[in-house]
C-alpha positions in Angstrom: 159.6 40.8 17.6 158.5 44.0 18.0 156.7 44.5 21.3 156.9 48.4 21.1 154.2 50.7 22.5 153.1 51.6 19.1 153.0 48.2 17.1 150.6 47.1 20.0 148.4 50.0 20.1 148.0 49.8 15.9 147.3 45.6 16.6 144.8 46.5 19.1 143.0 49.5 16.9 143.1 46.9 13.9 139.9 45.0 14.8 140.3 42.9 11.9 143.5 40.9 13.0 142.1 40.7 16.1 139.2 38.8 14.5 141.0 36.3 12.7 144.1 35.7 15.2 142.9 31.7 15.5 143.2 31.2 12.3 147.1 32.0 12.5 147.5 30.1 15.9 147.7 26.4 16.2 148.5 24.7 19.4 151.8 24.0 18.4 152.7 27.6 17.6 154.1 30.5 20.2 152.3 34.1 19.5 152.7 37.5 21.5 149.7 38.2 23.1 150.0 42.0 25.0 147.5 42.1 28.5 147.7 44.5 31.3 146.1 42.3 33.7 148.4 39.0 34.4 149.8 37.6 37.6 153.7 36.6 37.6 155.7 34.5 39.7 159.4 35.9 40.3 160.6 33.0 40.5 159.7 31.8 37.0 159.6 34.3 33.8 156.1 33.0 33.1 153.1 34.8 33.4 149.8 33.1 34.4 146.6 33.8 34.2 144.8 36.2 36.9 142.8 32.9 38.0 145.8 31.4 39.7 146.2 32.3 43.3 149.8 29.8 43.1 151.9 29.4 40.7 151.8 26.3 39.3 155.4 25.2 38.8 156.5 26.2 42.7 153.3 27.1 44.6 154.5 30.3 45.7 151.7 33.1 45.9 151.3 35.3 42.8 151.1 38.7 42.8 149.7 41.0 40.7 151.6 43.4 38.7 150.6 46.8 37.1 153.5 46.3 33.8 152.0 45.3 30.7 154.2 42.3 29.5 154.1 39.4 26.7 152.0 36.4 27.9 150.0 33.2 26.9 146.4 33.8 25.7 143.6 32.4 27.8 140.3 32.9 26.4 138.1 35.3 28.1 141.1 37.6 28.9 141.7 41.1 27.7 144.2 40.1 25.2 146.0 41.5 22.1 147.7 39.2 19.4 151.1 40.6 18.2 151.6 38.9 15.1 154.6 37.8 14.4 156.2 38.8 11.2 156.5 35.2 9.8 152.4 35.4 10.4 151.9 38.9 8.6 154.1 37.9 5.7 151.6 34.0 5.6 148.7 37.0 5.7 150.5 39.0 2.7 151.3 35.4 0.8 147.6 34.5 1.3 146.5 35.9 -2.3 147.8 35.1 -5.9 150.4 37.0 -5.8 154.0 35.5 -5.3 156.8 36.9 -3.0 158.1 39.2 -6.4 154.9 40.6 -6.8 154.4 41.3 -2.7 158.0 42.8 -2.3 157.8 45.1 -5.2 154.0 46.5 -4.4 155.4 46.7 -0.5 158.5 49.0 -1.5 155.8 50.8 -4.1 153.5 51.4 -1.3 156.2 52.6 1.5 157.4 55.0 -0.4 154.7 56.2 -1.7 152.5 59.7 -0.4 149.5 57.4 0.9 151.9 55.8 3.4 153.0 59.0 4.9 153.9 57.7 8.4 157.3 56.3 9.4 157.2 53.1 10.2 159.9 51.9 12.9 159.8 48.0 12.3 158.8 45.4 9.9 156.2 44.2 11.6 154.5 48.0 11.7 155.6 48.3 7.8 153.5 44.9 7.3 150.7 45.6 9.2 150.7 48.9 7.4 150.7 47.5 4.2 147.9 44.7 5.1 145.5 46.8 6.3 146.0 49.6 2.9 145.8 46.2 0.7 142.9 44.2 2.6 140.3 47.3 4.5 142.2 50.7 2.9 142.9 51.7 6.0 146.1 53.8 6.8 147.5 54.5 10.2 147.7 57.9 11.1 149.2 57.6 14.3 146.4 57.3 16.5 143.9 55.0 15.0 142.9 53.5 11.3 141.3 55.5 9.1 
């Protein structure tokens, strides 16, 4: 899973998986969800949500830390979803096209002049490719254009 610096600043610029992140989760599946502001107990390798003054396995006090991390979504927080790469490739499947077809447009497309950036994992190289197939936008580094 590819929690880099860069695959989560290209998931949070893409507004548009943002917008449709529920209808890749159901409450039976684990996602990545990237959040600056979560409370974590030591004790535990959870992270909770800032509400909890205890944590809620051993009632020790929480304390807040400054490290971004991987946590649980709660609605209302300042989330980012990290999709998995099992959930960009259901994105890419979503069409007519079969895995052939996909495969062979994705190695057209990352070697090809309009995807000019290097990509560093999968998940980036999907992402990349969604977002030229679905809004033509490309990732220049910074944002998508």
């Amino acid at each position: 899973m590819d929690t880099s610096e860069q695959f989560i600043k290209m998931c949070e610029k893409a507004e548009e998986i943002q917008e449709i992140a529920d209808d890749y989760i159901d409450s039976f599946s684990i996602s990545c969800w990237y959040s600056p502001n979560h409370v974590q107990c030591k004790g535990h390798f959870t992270d909770w949500h800032m509400g909890y003054k205890y944590c809620p396995v051993c009632r020790k006090p929480l304390k807040i830390t400054q490290e971004y991390s991987i946590c649980l979504r709660i609605k209302g927080d300042d989330t980012i979803w990290l999709p998995r790469q099992d959930q960009l490739q259901e994105m890419l499947f979503e069409g007519e096209y079969g895995l052939q077809t996909i495969c062979a447009r994705l190695y057209e497309w990352s070697t090809s002049a309009s995807c000019s950036i290097c990509f560093e994992s999968m998940e980036q190289l999907q992402l990349g490719f969604w977002m030229r197939a679905k809004y033509n936008k490309v990732w220049n580094g910074e944002e998508w254009k």
